[in-house]
C-alpha positions in Angstrom: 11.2 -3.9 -11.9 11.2 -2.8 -8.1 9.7 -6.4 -7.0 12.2 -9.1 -6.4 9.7 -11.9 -7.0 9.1 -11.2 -9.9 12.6 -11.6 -11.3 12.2 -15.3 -10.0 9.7 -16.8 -11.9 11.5 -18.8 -14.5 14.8 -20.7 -14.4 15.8 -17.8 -17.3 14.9 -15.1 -15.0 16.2 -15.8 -11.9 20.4 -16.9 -14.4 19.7 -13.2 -15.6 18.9 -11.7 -12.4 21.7 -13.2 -10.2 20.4 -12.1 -7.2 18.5 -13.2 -4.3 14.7 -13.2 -5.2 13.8 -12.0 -1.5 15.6 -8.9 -1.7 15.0 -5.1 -3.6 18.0 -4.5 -5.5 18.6 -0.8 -5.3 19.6 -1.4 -9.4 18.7 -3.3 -12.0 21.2 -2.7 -14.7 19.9 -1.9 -18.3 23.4 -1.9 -20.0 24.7 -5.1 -22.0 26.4 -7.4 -20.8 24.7 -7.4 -17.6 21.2 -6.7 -18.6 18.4 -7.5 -16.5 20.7 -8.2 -13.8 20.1 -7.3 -9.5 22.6 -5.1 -8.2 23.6 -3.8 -4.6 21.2 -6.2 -3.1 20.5 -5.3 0.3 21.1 -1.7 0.1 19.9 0.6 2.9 17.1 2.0 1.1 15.4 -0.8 -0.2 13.2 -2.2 3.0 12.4 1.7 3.0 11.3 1.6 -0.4 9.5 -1.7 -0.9 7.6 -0.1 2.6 6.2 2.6 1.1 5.6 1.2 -2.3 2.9 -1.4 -0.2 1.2 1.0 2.3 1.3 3.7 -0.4 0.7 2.2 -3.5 -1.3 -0.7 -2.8 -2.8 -0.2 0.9 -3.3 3.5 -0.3 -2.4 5.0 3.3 -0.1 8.7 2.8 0.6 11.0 4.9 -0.4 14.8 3.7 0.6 17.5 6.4 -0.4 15.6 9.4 -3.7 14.1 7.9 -3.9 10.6 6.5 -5.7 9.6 2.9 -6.2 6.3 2.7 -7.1 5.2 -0.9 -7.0 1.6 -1.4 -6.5 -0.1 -4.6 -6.8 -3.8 -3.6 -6.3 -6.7 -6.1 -9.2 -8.8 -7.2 -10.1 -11.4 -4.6 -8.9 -9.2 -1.6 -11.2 -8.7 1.8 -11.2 -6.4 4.6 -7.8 -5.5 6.0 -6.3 -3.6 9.0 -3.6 -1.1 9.4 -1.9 -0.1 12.1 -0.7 3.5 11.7 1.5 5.1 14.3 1.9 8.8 14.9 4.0 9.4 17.8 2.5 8.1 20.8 -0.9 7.7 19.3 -1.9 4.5 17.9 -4.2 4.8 14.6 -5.7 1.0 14.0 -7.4 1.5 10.3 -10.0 -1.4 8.6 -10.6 -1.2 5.2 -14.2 -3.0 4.4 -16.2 -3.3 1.9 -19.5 -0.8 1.9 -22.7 -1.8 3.0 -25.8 -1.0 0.5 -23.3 1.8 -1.4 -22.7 3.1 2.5 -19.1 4.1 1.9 -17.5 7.1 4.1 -15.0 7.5 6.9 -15.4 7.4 10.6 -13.0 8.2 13.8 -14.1 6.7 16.7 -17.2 6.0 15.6 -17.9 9.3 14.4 -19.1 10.1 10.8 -16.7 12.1 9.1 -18.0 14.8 6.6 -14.2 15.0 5.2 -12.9 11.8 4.3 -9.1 12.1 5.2 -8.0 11.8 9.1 -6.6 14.6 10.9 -3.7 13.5 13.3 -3.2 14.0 16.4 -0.9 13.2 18.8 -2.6 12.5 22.2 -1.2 8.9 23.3 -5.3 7.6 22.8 -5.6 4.5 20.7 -8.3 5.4 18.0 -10.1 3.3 15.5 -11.2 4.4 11.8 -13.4 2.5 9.4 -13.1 3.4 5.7 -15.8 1.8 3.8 -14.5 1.4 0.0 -16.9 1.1 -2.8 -16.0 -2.4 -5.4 -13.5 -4.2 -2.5 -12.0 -7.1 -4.2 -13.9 -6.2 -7.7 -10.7 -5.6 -9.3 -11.3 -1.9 -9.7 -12.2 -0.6 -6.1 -13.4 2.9 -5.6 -13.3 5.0 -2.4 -15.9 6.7 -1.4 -17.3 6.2 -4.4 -15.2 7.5 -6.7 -13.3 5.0 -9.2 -10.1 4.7 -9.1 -8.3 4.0 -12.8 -7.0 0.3 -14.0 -3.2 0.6 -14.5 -3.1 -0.1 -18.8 
């Protein structure tokens, strides 16, 4: 429901929707006669919300009490990606590949990690992290080689 697009598709759609396909409405009203329809387009909240739905959701980068998990749960078909994660003057630039031979793990600066989230810090140094993910582009990736469960 939160995806604009997807209210869009058909020529039904979008005369139910009634609202601009490129946009998060912050509603989408569930009570007849206006069912299925956008409302208060453009709302404050919703580049917010469509923000974090991405990098949370689907790039699977969160931020727990100054550490970053990243957990990605890429759609079929995807490759590698990059990330560029800022915590206050210090620039985190993230790539997501696929593992090598079943080689999947975490490194910071080119440093194995035995713990697989990233502790923050805020030092103004640029730092680079590699997390190798288990099944990229599969359909079903897994980090670190745990799977990570089809939405059903």
């Amino acid at each position: 429901m939160i995806n604009p697009v997807r209210h869009g598709a058909t020529a039904e759609l979008i005369a139910r929707y009634k609202a601009e396909p490129y946009v998060v409405a912050a509603d989408v009203y569930a009570v007849a006669p206006h069912t299925g329809r956008g409302g208060w387009t453009w709302y404050t909240g919703s580049a917010g919300w469509l923000y974090r739905l991405i990098l949370e959701s689907l790039v699977g980068v969160s931020l727990v009490n100054r550490t970053l998990r990243v957990a990605p749960c890429m759609p079929p078909g995807w490759g590698p990606f990059t990330v560029q994660y800022r915590f206050g003057g210090t620039v985190y630039r993230i790539s997501v590949v696929p593992a090598e031979n079943g080689a999947v793990g975490v490194t910071v600066d080119g440093v194995e990690r035995q713990e697989h989230d990233i502790p923050l810090q805020d030092d103004g140094v640029a730092h680079v992290v590699e997390v190798r993910v288990a099944g990229a582009g599969a359909g079903v990736p897994a980090l670190l080689g745990r799977a990570v469960p089809a939405a059903g």
